[in-house]
C-alpha positions in Angstrom: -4.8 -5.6 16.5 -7.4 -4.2 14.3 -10.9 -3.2 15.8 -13.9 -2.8 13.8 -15.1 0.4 13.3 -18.4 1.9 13.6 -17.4 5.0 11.1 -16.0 2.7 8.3 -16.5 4.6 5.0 -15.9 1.3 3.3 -16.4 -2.1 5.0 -15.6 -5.2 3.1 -16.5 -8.4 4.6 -15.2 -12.2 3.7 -15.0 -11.0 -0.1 -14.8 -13.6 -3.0 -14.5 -13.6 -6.5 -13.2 -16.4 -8.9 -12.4 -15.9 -12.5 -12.8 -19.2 -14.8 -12.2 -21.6 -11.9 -9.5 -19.6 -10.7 -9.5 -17.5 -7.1 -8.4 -14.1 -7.0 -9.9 -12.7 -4.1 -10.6 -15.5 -1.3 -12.2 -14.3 1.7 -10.9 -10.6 2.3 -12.0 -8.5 4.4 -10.7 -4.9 5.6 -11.8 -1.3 6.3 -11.2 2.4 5.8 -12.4 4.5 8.5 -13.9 7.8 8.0 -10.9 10.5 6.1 -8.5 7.8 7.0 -6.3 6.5 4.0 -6.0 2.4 3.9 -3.1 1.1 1.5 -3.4 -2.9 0.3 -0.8 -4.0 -0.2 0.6 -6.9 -1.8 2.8 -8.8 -4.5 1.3 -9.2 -8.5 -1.5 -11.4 -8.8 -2.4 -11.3 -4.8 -6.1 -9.9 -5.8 -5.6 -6.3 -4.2 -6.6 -4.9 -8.0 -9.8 -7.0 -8.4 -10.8 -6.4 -4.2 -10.5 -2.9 -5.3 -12.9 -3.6 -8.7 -15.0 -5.1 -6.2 -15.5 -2.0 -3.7 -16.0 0.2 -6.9 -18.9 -2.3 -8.5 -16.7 -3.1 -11.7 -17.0 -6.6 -11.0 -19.5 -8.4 -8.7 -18.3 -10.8 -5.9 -19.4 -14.3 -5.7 -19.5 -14.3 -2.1 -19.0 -11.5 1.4 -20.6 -8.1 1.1 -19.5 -4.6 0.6 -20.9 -1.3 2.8 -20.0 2.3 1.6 -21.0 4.9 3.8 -22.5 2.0 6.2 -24.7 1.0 3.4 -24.6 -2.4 1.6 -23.9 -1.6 -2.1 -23.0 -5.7 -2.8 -24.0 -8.7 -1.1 -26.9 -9.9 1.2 -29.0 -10.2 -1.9 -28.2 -5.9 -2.6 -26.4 -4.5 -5.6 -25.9 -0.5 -6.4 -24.3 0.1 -9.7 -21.0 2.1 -9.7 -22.3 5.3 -10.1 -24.3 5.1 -7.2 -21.7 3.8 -5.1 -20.3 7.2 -4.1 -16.9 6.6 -4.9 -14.3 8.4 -7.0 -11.9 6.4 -8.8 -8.7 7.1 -10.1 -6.9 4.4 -12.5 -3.8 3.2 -13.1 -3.2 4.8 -16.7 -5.3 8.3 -15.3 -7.8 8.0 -18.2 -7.6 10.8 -19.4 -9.8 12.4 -22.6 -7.0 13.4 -25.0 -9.4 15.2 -26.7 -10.5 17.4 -23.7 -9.1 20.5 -21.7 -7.9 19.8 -18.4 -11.3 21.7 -16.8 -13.2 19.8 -19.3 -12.0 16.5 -18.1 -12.5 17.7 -14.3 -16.1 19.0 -15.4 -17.0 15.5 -16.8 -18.1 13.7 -13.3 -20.5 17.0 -12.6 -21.9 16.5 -15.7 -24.2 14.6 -18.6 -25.3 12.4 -15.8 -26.1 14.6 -13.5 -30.0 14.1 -13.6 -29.3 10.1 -12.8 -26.6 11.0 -9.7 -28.3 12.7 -6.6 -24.7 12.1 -4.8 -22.9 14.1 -7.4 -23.9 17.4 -6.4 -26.8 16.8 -9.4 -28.5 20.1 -8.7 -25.3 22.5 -9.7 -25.8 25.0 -12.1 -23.2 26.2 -14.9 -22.2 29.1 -12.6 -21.6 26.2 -9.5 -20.1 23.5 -11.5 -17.4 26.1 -12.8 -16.6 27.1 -9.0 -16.5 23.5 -8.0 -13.7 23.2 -10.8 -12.2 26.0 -9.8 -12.3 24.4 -6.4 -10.5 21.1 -7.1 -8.0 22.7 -9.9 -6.9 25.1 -6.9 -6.7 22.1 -4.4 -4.3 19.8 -6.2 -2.2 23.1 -7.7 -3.3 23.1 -11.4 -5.7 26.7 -11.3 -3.1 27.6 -14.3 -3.6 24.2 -16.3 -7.6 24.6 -16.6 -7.0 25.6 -20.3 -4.3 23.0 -21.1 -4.6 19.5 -23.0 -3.6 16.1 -21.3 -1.0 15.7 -23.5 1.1 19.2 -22.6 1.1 18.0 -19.0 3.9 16.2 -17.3 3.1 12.6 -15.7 2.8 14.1 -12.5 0.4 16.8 -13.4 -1.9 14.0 -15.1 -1.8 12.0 -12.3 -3.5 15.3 -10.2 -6.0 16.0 -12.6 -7.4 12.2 -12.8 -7.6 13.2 -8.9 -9.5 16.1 -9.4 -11.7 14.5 -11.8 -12.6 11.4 -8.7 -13.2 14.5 -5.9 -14.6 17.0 -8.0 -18.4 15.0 -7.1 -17.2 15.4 -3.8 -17.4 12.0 -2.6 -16.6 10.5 0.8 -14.7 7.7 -1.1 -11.6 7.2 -3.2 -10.1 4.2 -4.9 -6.5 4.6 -6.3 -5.7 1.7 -8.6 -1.4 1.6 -8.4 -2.0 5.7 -8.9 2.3 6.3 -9.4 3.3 3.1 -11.6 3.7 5.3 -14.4 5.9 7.9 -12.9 9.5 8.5 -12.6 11.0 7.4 -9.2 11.6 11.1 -8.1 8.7 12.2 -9.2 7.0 9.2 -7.6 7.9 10.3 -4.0 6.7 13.8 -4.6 3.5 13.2 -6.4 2.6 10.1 -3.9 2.9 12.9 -0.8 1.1 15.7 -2.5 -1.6 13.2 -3.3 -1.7 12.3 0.4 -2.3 15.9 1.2 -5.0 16.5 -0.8 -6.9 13.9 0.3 -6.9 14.7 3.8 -7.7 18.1 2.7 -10.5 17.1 1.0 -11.7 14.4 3.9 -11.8 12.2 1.8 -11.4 8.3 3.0 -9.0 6.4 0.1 -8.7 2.9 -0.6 -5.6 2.9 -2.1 -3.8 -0.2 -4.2 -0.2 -0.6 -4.4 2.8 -3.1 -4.8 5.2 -0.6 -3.6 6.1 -1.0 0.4 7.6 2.2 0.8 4.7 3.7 -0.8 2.2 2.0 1.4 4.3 3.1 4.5 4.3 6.8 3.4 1.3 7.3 2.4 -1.1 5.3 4.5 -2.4 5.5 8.0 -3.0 1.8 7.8 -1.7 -0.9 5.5 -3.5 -3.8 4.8 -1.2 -7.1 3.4 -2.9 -9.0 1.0 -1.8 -12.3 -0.3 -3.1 -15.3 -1.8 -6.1 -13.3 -2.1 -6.7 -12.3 1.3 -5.7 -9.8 4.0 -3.7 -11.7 6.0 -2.7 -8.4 8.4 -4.3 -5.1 9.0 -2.7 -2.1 10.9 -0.8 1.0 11.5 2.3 0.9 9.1 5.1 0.8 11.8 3.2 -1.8 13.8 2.7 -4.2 10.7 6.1 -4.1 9.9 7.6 -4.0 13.3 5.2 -7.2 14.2 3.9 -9.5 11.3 1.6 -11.9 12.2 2.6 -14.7 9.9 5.8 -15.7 8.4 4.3 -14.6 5.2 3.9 -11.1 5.7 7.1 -11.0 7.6 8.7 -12.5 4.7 6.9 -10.3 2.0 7.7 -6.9 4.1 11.1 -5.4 4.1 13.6 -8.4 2.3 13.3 -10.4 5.6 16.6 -12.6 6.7 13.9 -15.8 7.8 16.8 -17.9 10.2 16.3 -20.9 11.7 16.7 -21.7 15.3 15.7 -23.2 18.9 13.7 -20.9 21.3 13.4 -21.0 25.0 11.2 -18.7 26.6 12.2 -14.4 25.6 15.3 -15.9 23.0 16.1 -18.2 20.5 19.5 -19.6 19.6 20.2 -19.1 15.9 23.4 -19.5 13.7 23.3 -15.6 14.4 24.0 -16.0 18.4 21.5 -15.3 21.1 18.2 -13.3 20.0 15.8 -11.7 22.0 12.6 -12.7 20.9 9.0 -10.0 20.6 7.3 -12.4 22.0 7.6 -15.9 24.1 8.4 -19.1 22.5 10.0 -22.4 22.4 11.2 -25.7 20.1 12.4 -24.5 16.6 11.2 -22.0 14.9 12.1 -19.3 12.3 13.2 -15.9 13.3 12.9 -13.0 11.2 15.8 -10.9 11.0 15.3 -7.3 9.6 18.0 -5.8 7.2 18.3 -2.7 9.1 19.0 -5.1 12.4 22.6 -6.8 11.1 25.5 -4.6 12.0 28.4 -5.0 10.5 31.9 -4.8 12.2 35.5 -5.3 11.1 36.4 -9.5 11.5 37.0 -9.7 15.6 37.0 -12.8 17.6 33.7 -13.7 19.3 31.3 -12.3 17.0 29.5 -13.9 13.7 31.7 -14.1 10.5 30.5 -13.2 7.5 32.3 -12.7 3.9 30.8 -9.5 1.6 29.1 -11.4 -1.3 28.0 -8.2 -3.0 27.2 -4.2 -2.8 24.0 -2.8 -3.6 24.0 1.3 -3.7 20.9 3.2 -3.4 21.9 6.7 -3.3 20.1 7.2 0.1 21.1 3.5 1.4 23.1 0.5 0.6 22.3 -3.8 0.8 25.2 -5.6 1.5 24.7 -9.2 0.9 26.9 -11.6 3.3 27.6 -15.2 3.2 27.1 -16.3 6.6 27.5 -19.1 8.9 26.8 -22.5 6.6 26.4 -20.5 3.8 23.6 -18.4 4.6 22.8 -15.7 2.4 22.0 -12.4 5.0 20.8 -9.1 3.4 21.9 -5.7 5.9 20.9 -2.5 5.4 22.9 0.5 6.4 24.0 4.2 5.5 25.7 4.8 2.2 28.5 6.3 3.6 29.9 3.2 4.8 33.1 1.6 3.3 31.9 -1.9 2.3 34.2 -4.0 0.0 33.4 -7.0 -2.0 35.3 -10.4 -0.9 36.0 -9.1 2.4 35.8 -10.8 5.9 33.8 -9.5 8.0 32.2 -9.9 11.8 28.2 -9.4 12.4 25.9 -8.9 15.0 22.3 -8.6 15.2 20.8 -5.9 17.0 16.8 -5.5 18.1 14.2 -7.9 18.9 13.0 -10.6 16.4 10.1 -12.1 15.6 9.7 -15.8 15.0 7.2 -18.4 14.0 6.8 -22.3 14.6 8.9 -23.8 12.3 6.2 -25.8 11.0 
């Protein structure tokens, strides 16, 4: 369950914002505490992007209210323009200057401005400023790079200075629009955790936008599931994963098996067998069962049979896909190392506990 907090760096309330008769944010609301790292999460076109245009003052909502720092900066008849929002963004496509150095690029939020931008550090001096981007160039590992043009950097090393740029002000918040869509998947992984890092060095709270599960997981301390234009749940990563709230997010998180079935009391009777359920229940409903929960045994007598449909290797996992009982289509998850062969009969079981939903 998520508790509101009294040390929210950002605090979005019952959000809206419509875009030629057509809703893309409808009612969200979450928040970031204090250093903490949120992650919304969510499908194409679910809003996340805009909700995060919203917290930044790109865009202006048609309805709810926005706080940074427990001040409103949108809504309740208040509006702050972006540069007084005390944010630091960092976009999808970095943004970059191609036509300036790296330290130039960092230097850019420190200066020009300055006069117009108490919260930027506005009083720093040449001989400050230059330490400050010493500071941030040294904190995401690019003190060597100050002299270098975007272009002679890798994707990864772009993707750092565009951070440096959004903390070099020093603010208390930072919004990451999709920050790794660009990179390589190996690089991806690396960049996502060094990133991570430095902003919990740095104490810096992060809104941070994503499609990406795994990514959210990794890199969040809580993850915030947003579709249809709203949050629909809002907590730790294992705990929203381990216990959706809706049938939505459980079917949206981790290629849920959603199975049918006729509960009485602490399990349900699905196609499957006999279920232990997370919580009580009864009449039909739908119970999600996780990849990672069917096991897969040679055919025996007495358990589930299932016929290998198809292999999918990952390198650090595999999906088998089974035809089931009736024809059901079942995704399991399992090591790589297992011997799995297309066409072939097999037995399953489900292991765990499930969650399940009125079958409405």
């Amino acid at each position: 369950m998520d508790v509101k907090s009294e040390t929210a760096a950002v605090r979005a309330s019952e959000l809206r914002k419509h875009f030629n008769g057509s809703t893309a944010v409808d009612g969200a609301s979450f928040e970031v505490e204090e250093g903490g790292i949120l992650a919304l999460l969510g499908p194409s076109g679910c809003g996340k992007t805009t909700a995060l245009r919203l917290v930044a003052g790109f865009e202006t909502p048609d309805g709810g209210s926005i706080e940074v720092g427990g001040k409103v900066v949108a809504g309740r008849g208040k509006w702050t323009p972006p540069e007084r929002r005390r944010v630091g963004m960092v976009f999808q496509d970095y943004a970059l200057f191609p036509h300036m150095t790296v330290r130039r690029n960092v230097a850019f939020g420190l200066d020009g401005v300055r006069s117009r931008l108490p919260w930027r550090a506005a009083a720093l001096g040449e001989g400050r400023q230059a330490r400050r981007v010493d500071q941030v160039l040294e904190m995401v590992g690019l003190a060597h790079a100050g002299g270098k043009m975007p272009h002679e950097l890798s994707g990864g090393e772009q993707q750092r200075v565009a951070l440096a740029r959004a903390l070099a002000p020093n603010p208390p918040v930072a919004l990451l629009d999709e920050p790794f869509s660009n990179l390589d998947a190996g690089l991806r992984v690396r960049v996502r955790s060094e990133v991570r890092d430095i902003l919990r060095e740095a104490g810096c709270a992060a809104v941070w936008v994503t499609h990406d599960q795994e990514e959210a997981f990794a890199a969040a301390d809580r993850v915030g599931v947003m579709l249809a234009g709203r949050v629909r749940q809002i907590g730790p990563p294992a705990e929203v994963y381990a216990s959706p709230q809706t049938l939505e997010v459980a079917a949206f998180l981790g290629d849920a098996n959603i199975v049918e079935g006729e509960a009485d009391g602490a399990f349900v009777t699905t196609a499957l067998g006999r279920l232990p359920t997370r919580s009580p229940a009864s009449g039909r409903v739908k119970a999600v069962v996780r990849p990672e929960s069917i096991r897969i045994e040679p055919k025996e007598a007495g358990l589930t049979p299932a016929r290998v449909a198809a292999r999918e290797f990952y390198g650090h996992h595999q999906v088998v896909l089974l035809d089931g009982p009736g024809g059901m289509r079942l995704r399991a998850r399992m090591g790589p190392a297992v011997p799995i062969v297309p066409g072939e009969d097999m037995s399953i079981a489900v292991t765990g506990i499930v969650a399940v939903f009125p079958d409405d």
